[in-house]
C-alpha positions in Angstrom: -156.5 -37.7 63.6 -159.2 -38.4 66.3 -160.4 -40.5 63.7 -157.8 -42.5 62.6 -156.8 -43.4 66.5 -160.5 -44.7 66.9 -160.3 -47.1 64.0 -157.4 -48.3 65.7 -158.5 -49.0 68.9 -161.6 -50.2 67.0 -159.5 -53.4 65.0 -157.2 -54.0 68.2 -160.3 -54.5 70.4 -161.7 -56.6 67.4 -158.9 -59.1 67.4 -158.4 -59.0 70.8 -162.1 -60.5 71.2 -161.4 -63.1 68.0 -158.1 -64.0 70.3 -160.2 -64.5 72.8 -162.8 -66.6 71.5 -163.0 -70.5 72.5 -162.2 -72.4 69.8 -164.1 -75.7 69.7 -163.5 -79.3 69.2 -166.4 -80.9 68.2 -166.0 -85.2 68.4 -168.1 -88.1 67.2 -167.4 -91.6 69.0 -168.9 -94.4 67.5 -168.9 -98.2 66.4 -168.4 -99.7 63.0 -172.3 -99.6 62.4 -172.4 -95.7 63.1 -174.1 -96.3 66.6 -172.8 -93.6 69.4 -170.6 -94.5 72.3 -170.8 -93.3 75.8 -167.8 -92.9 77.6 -165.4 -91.1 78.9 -163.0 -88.6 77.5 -160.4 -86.7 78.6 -156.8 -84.8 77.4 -153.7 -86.8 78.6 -151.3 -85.1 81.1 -154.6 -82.2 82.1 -157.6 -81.9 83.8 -159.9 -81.6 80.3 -162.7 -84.4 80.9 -165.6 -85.1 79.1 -168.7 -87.8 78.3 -169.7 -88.4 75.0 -173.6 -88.7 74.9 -175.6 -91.8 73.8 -175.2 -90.7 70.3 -171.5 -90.3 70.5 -171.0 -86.7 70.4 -168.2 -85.1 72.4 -166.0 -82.0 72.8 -163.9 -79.8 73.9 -162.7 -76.0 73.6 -158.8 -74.6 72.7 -157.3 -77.6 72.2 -153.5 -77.5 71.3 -152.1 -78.9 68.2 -150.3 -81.7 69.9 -153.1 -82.7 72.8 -153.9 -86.4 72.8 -157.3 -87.5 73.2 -157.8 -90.4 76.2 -160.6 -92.4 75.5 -161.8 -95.2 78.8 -164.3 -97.6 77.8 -164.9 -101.2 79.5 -162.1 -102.0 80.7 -160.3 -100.0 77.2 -157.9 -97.5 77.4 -157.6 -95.5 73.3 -156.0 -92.6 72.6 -156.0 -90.5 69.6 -153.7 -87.7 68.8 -155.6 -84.3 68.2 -152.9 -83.4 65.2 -154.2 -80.0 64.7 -157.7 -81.3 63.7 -160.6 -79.1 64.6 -163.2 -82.4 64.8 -162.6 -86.0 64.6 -164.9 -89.1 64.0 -163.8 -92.1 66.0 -164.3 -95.6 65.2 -163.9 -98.3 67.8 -163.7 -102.2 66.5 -166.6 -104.7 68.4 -163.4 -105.7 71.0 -162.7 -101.8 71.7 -159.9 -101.0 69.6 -159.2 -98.0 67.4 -160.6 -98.8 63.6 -160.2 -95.0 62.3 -159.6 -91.2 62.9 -161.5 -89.2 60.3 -161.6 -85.4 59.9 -165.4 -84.7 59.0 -166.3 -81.0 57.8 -169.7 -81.1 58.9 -168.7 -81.3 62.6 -166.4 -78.4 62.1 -169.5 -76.8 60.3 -171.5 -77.2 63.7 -169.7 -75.1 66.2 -170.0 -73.9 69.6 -173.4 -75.8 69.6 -172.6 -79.1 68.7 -172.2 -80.1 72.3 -174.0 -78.0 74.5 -171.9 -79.3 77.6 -167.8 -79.7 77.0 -165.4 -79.6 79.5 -167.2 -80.9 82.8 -166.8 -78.9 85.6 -164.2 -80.7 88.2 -162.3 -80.2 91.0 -159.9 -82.1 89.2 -157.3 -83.9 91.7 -159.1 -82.4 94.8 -156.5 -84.4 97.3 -153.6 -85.0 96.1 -150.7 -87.3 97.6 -148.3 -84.0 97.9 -151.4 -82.5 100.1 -151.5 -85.9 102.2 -148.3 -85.9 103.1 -148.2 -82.2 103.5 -150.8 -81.7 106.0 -150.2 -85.2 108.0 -153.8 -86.7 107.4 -153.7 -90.4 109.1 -157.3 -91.8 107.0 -158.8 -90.7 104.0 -162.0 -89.9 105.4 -160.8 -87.2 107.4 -158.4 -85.7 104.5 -161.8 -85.2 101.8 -164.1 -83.6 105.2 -160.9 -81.5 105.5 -160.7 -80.3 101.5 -164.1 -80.9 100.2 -166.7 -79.1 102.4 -169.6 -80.6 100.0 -169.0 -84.1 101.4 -170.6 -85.9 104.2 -168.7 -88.9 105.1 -170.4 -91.3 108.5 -168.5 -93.8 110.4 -168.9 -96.3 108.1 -167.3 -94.7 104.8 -170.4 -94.2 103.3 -169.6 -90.4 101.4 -173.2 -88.4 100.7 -172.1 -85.1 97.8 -174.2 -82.6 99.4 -175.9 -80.5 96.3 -176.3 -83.9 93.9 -180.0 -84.4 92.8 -180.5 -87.9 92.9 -182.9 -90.5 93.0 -184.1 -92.0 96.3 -183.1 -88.9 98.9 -179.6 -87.9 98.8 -178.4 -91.3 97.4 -174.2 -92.2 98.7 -172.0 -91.5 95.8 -170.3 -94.5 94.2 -166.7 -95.1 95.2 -164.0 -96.3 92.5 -160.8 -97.3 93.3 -158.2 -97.8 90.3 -161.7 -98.4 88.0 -162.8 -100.9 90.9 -166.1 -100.2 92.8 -165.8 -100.1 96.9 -168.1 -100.5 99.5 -166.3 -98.1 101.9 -163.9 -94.8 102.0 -162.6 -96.5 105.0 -161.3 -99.9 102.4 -158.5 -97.3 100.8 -155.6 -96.9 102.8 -154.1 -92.9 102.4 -150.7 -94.1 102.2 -151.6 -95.6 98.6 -153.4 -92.5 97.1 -152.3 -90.7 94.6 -155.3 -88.4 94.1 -159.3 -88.5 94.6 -161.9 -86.6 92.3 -165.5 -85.5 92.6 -167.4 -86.5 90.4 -171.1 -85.1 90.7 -171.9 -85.7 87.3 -172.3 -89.8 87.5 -174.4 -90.7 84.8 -171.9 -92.4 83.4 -171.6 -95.1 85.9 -175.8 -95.4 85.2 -178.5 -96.0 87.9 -174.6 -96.5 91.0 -173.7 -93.2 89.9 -177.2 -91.4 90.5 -175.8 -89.6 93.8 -172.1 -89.0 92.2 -168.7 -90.4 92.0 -165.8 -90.5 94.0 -163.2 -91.7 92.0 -159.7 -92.5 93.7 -156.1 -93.3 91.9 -153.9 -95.2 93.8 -150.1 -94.9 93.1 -149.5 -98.0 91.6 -152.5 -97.6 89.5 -151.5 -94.3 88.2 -148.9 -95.8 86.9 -150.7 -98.3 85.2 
C-alpha cells in the first residue's frame, strides 16, 4: 500500500515539474538573402520584450497560442501572429515589410539554448500616467528620482542609470520620446506621458545607448 501511494506522489510531482517547465519560443529574423536582423521584439498588449542578435535569433518562453509578435525596426512597425507555433522564421522585404512566416523544425529542435538571453529584464512601465496623476508629481524629473532609486537626474535633465557599465565613466543614458531622441528629461512635459521605461540594456540604440535607455510614450503616441 505504502508502495503504491509513493508511486503516486512520484508521477504527480513528475508532471507537476513538466507543468512547470518554460516552454520556449525560439525565433529567426532575417532578410531575403538569410542575413540576421537586430531589432526589437516584443508581445502586443504585455511587458514580453526582446532583441534579436546580429544573426537574427530571438525568443521567448510560454507563449500563448494567440500572442502576436511586435516587431520595431527603422521607423517599421510588423507583427506576426504566434498561431500556436513553437518557432518561427521571419522574412522582412528590402523596404521592411513582412515577406513570410515559416515554421522551421530545427529551431524547435534547439531549445532552451537557442537564445541564451529571452525575455529582458524590465521594469516595464516604471511611471505610469495613473501613478502621475495619483501621486501629484508637477515635472518628470522629480516623478522617475521618486520611483526609480537607480537614476541620477541633474538640473539640466541629463539622467545617469546608476549600475550601467558603460564606456567613457558612467556615460547619460539616451532619452527617446515617441521613437525620437531628446537632449533633456526636462523637454517632456508630465502632463503628456503615458509611461517611461528603463532600459539598461541599450545596445540596441549602438555606441547613444552605451549608458542605457530611457524610453518615454507619450499619450498621443501610444495611440499611434
Amino acid at each position: 500500500m505504502k508502495r503504491g501511494l509513493f508511486f503516486v506522489l512520484l508521477l504527480v510531482l513528475s508532471v507537476a515539474t513538466v507543468a512547470a517547465q518554460s516552454v520556449p519560443f525560439n525565433g529567426l529574423l532575417c532578410d531575403m538573402d538569410g542575413l540576421g536582423i537586430k531589432a526589437q521584439i516584443s508581445i502586443k498588449g504585455s511587458e514580453k520584450r526582446t532583441v534579436s542578435g546580429k544573426d537574427g535569433k530571438f525568443g521567448f518562453t510560454n507563449l500563448k497560442a494567440d500572442d502576436v509578435i511586435e516587431i520595431r525596426y527603422k521607423k517599421a512597425r510588423i507583427v506576426v501572429a504566434v498561431e500556436s507555433r513553437k518557432s518561427a522564421k521571419i522574412v522582412l522585404t528590402d523596404d521592411y515589410k513582412l515577406h513570410s512566416v515559416t515554421d522551421e523544425a530545427e529551431l524547435v529542435a534547439a531549445g532552451m539554448d537557442y537564445v541564451l538571453r529571452r525575455e529582458l529584464p524590465t521594469k516595464g512601465g516604471v511611471l505610469t500616467a495613473e501613478m502621475i496623476e495619483r501621486e501629484g508629481f508637477s515635472n518628470l524629473a522629480d516623478a522617475l528620482r521618486a520611483k526609480a532609486t537607480s537614476l541620477v537626474i541633474d538640473g539640466a535633465g541629463s539622467v545617469t542609470i546608476r549600475g550601467v557599465n558603460s564606456i567613457g565613466n558612467h556615460a547619460p543614458a539616451l532619452i527617446v520620446c515617441d521613437g525620437m531622441e531628446v537632449s533633456s528629461i526636462n523637454a517632456v512635459n508630465i502632463n503628456d506621458v503615458s509611461s517611461v521605461e528603463i532600459q539598461r540594456d541599450g545596445t540596441l540604440y549602438g555606441f547613444k545607448g552605451v549608458g542605457g535607455v530611457i524610453v518615454i510614450k507619450t499619450k498621443s503616441g501610444a495611440k499611434r
